[in-house]
MMTF fields as JSON, N, C-alpha, C and O atoms, coordinates in Angstrom:
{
  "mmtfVersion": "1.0.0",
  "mmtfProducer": "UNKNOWN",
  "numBonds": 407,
  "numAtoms": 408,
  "numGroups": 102,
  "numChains": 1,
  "numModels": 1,
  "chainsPerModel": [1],
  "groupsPerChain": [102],
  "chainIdList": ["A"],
  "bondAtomList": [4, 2, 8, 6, 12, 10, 16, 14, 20, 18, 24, 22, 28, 26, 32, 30, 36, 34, 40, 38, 44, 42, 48, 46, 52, 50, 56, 54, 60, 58, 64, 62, 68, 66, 72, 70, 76, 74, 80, 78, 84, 82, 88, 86, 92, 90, 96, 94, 100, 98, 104, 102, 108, 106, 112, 110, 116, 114, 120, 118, 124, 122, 128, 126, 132, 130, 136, 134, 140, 138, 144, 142, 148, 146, 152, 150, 156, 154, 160, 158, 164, 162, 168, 166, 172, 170, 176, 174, 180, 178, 184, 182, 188, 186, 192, 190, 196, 194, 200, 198, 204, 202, 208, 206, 212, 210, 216, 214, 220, 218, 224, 222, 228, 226, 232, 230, 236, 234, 240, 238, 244, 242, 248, 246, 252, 250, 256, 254, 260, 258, 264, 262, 268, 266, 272, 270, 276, 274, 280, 278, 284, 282, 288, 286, 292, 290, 296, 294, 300, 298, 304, 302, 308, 306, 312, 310, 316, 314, 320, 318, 324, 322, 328, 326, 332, 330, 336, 334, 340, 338, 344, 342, 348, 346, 352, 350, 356, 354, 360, 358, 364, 362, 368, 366, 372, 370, 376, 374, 380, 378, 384, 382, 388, 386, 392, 390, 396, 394, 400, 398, 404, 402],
  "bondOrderList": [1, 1, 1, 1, 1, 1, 1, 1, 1, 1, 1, 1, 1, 1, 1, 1, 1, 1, 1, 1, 1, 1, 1, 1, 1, 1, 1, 1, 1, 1, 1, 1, 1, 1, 1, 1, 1, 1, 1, 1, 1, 1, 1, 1, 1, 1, 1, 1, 1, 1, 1, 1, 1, 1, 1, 1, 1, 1, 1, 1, 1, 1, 1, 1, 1, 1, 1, 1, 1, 1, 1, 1, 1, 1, 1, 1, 1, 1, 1, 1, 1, 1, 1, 1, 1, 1, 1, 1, 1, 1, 1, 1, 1, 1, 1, 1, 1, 1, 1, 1, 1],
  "groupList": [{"groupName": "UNK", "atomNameList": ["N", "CA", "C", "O"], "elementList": ["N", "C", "C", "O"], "formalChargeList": [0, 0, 0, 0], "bondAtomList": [1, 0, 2, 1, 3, 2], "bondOrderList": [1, 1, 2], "singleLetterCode": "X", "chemCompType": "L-PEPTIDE LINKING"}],
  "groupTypeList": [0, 0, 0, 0, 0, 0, 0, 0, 0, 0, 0, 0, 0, 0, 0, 0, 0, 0, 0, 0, 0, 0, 0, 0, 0, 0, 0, 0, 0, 0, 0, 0, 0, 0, 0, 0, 0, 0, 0, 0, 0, 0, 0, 0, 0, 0, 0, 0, 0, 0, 0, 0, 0, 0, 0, 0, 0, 0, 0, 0, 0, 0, 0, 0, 0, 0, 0, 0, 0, 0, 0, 0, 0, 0, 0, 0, 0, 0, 0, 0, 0, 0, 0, 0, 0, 0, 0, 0, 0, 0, 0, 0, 0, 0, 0, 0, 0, 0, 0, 0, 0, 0],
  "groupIdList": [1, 2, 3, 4, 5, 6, 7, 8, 9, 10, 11, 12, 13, 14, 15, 16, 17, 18, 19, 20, 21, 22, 23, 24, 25, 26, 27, 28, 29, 30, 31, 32, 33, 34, 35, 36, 37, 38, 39, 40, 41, 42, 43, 44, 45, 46, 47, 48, 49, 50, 51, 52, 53, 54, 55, 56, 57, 58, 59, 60, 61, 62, 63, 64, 65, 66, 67, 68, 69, 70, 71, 72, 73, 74, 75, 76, 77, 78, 79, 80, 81, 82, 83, 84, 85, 86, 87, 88, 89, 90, 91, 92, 93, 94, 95, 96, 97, 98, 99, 100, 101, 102],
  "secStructList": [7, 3, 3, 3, 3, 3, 3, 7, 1, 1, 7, 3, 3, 3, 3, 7, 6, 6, 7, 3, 3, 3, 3, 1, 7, 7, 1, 1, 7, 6, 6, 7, 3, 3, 3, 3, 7, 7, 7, 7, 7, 7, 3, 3, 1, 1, 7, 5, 7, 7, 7, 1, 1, 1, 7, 6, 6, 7, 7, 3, 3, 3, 3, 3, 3, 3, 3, 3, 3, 7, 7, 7, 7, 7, 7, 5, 7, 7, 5, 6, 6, 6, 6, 5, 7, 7, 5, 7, 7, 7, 7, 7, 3, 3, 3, 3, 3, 3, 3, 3, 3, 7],
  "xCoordList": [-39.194, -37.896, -37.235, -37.079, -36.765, -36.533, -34.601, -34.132, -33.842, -32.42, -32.067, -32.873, -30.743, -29.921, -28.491, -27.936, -27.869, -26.585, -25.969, -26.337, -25.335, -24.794, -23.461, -22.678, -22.973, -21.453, -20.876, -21.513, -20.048, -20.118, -18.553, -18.281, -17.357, -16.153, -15.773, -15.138, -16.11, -15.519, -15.456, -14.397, -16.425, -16.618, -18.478, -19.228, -18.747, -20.204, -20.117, -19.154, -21.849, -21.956, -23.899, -24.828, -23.987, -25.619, -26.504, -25.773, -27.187, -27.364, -28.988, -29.578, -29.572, -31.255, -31.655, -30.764, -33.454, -33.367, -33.333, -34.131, -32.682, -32.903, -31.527, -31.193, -31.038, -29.348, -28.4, -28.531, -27.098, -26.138, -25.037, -24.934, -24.224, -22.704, -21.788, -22.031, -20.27, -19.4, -18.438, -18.089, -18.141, -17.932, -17.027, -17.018, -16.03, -14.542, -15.175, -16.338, -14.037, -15.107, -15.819, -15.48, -16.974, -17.533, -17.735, -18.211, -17.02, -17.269, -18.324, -18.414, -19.276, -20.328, -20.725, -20.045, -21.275, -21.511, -22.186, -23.253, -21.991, -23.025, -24.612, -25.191, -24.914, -26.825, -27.527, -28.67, -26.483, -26.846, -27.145, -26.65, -28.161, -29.111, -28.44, -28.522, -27.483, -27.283, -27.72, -28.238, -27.433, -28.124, -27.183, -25.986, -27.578, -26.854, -26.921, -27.516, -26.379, -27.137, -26.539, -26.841, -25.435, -24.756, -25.466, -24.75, -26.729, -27.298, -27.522, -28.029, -26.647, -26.225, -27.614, -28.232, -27.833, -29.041, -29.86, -29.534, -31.254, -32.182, -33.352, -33.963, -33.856, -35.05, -36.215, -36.108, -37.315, -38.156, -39.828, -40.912, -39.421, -40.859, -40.976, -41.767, -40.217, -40.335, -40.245, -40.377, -39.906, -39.25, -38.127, -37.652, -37.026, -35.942, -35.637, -36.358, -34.143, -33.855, -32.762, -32.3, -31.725, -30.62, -29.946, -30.448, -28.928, -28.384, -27.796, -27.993, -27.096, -25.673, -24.944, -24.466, -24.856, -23.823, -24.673, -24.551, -25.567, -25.858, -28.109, -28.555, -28.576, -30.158, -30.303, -30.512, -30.083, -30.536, -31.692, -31.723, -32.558, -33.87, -34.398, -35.518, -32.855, -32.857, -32.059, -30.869, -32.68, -31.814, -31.971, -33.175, -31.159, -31.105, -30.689, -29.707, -31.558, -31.337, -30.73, -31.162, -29.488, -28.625, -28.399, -28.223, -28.523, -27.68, -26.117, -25.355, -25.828, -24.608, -24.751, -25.314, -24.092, -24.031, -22.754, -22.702, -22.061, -21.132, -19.783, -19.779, -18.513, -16.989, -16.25, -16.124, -15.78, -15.507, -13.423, -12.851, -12.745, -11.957, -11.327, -11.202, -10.859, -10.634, -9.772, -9.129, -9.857, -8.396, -7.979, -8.404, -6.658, -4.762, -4.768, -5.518, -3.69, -3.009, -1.477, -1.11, -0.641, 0.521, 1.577, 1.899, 2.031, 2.832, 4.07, 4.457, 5.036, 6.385, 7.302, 7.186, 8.042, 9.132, 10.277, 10.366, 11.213, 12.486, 13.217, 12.731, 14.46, 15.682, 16.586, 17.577, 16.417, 17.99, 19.497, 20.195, 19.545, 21.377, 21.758, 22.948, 20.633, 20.925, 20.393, 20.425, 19.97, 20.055, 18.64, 18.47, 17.572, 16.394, 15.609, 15.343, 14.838, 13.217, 12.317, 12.413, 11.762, 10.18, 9.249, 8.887, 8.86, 7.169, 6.294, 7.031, 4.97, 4.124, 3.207, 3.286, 1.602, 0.625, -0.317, -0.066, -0.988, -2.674, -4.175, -4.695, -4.706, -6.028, -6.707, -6.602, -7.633, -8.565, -9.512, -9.911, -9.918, -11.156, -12.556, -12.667, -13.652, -14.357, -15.854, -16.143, -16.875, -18.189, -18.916, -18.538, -20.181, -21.254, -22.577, -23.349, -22.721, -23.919, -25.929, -26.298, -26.638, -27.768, -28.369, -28.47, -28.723, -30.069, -31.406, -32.283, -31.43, -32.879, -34.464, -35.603, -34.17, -35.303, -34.583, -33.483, -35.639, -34.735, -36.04, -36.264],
  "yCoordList": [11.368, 11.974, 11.253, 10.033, 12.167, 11.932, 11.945, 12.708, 11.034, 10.521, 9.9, 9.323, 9.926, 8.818, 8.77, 9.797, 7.785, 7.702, 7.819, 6.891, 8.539, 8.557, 8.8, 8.811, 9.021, 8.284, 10.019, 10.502, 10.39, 11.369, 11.689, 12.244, 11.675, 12.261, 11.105, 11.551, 9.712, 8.653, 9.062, 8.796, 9.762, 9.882, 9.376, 9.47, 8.783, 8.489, 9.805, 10.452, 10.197, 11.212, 11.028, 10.781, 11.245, 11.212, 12.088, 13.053, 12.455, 13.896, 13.984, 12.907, 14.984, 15.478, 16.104, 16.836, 16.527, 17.28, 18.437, 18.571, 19.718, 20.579, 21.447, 22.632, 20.403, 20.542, 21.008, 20.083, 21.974, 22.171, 21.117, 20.769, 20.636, 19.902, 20.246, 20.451, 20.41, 20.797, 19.436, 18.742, 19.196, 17.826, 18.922, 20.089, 17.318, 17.513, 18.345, 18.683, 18.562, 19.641, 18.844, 17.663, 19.306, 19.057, 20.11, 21.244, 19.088, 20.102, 20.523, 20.414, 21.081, 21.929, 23.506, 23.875, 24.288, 25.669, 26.207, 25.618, 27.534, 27.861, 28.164, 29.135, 27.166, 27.213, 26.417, 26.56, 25.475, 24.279, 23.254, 23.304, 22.378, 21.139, 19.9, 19.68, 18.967, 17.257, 17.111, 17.721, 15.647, 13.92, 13.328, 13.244, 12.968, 11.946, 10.614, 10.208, 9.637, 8.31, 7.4, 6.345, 7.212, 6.402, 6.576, 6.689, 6.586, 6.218, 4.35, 3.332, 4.895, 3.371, 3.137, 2.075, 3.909, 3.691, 4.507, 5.14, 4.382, 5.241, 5.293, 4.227, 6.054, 5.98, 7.342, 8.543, 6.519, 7.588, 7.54, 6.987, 8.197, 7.965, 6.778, 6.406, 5.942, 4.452, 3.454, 2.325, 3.79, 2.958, 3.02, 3.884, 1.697, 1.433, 0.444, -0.542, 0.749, 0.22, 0.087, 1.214, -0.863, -0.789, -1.105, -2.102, -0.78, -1.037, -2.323, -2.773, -2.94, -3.279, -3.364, -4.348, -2.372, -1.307, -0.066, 0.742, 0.133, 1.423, 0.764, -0.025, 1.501, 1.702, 2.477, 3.683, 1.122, 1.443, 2.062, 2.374, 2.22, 3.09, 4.472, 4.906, 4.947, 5.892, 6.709, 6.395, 8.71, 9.365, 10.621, 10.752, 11.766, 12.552, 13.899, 13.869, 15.161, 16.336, 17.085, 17.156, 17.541, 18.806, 20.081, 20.101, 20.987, 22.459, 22.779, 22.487, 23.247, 23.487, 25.292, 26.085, 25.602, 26.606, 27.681, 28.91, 26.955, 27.629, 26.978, 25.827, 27.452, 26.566, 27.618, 28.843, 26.49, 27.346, 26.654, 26.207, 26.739, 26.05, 26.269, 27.32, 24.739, 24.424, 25.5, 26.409, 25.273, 26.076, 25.397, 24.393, 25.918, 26.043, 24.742, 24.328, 24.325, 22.862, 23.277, 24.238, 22.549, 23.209, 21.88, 21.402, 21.399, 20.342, 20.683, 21.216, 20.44, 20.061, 18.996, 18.249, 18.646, 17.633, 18.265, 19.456, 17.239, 17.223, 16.326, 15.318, 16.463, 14.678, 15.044, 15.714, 14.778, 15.331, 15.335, 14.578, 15.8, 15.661, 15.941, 15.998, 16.166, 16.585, 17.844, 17.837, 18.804, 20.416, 20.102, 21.067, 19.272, 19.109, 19.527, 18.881, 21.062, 21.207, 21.971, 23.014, 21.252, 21.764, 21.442, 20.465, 23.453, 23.319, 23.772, 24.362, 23.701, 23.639, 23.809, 23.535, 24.389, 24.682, 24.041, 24.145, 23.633, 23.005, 23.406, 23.472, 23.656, 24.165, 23.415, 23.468, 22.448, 21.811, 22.689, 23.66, 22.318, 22.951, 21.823, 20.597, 23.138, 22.474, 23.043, 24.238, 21.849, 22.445, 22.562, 21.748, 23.544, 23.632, 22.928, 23.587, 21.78, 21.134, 21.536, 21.032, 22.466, 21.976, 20.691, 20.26, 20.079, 18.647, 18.912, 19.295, 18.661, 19.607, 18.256, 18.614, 17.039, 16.418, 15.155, 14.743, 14.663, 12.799, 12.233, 11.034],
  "zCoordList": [-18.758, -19.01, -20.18, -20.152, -21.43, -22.416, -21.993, -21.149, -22.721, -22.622, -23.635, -24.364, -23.842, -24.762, -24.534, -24.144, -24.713, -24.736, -26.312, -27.032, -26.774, -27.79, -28.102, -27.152, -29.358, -29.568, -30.562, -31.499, -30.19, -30.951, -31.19, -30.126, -31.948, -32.598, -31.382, -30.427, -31.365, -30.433, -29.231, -28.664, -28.488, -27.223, -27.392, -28.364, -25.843, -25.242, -24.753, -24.342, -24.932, -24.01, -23.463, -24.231, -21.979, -21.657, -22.332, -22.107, -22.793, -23.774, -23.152, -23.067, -22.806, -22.608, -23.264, -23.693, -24.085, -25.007, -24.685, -23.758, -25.009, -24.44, -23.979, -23.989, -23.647, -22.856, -23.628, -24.429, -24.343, -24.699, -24.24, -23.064, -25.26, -24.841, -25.613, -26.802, -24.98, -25.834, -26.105, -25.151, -27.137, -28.055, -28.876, -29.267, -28.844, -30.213, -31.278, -31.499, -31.862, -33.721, -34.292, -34.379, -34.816, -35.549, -36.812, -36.771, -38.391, -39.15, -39.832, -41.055, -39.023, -39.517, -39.341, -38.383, -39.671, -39.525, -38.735, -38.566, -37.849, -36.55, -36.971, -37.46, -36.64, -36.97, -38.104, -38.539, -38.501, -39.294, -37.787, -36.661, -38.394, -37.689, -38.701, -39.91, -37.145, -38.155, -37.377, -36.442, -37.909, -37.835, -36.749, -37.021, -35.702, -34.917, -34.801, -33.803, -35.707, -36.011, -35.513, -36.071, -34.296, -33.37, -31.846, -30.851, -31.769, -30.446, -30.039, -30.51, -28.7, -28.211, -27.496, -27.423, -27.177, -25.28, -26.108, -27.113, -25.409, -25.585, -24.483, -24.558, -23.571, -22.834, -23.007, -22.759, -23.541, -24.218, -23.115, -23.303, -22.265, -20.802, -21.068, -21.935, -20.381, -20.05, -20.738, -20.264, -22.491, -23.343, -23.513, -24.249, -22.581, -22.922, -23.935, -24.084, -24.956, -26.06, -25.995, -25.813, -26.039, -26.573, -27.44, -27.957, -27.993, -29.528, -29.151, -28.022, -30.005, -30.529, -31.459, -32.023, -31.622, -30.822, -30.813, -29.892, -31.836, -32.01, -32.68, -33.513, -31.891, -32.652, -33.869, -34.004, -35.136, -36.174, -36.798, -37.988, -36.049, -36.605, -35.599, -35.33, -35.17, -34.359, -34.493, -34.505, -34.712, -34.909, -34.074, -33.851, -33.424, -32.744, -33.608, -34.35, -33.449, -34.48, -32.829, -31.678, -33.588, -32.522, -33.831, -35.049, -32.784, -33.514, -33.562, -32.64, -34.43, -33.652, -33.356, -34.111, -32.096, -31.42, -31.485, -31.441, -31.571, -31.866, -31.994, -31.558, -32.528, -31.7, -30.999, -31.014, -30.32, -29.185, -29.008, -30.003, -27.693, -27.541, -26.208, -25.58, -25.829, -24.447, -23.635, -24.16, -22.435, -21.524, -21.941, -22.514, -21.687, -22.369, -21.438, -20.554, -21.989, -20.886, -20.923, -21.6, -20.204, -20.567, -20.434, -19.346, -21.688, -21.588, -21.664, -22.703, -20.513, -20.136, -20.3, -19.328, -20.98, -21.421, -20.702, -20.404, -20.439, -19.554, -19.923, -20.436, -19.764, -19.607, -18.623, -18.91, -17.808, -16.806, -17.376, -18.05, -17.143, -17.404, -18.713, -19.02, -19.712, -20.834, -21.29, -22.52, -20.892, -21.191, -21.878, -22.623, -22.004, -23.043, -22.289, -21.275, -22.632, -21.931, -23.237, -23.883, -23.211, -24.401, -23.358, -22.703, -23.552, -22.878, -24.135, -24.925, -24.596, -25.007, -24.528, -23.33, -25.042, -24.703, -25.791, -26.992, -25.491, -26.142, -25.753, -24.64, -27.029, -27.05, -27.573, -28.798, -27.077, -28.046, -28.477, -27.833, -29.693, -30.676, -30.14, -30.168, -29.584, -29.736, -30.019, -29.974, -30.358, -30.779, -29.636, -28.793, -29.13, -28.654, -29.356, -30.052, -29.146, -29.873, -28.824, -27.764, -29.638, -28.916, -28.97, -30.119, -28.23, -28.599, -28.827, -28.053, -29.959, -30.17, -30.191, -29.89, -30.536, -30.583, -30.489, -30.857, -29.834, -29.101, -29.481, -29.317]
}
């Protein structure tokens, strides 16, 4: 079983090859192939490696799939006694990355 831990728009994520993840934007185009070159961990059928911080002679090819973007959130502000309410709504933007070769 092929794995890695990798680092992606400052999030870790477990990643398998094969697997789809949806990750912060990434600015690239639907059906362009990058380079993932912040792999922390790596286990390749029974070769474990780890960085520090990151395995320099190690790189991970993903697709991108598409962008997509989060459910709504809905932020509420208040002050009592002073007439102040702002609500707001937020959508994060985000990418569908395939993992295509570990």
């Amino acid at each position: 079983m092929k794995y890695a831990v990798i680092e992606i728009s400052g999030r870790q994520f477990w990643v398998e090859e094969g697997n789809f993840y949806d990750v912060n934007k990434v600015h690239a185009q639907p059906g362009e192939t990058i380079i993932l070159n912040k792999v922390l961990f790596l286990n390749k059928e029974g070769l474990i490696q780890f960085g520090s911080p990151c395995i320099d002679s190690f790189v991970i090819k993903a697709k991108v799939l598409k962008h997509l973007k989060s459910r709504k959130i809905t932020v509420f502000k208040m002050k009592s006694k002073k007439n102040m309410k702002s609500k707001n709504g937020h959508r994060q933007d985000l990418t569908r990355l395939l993992i295509q070769e570990i």
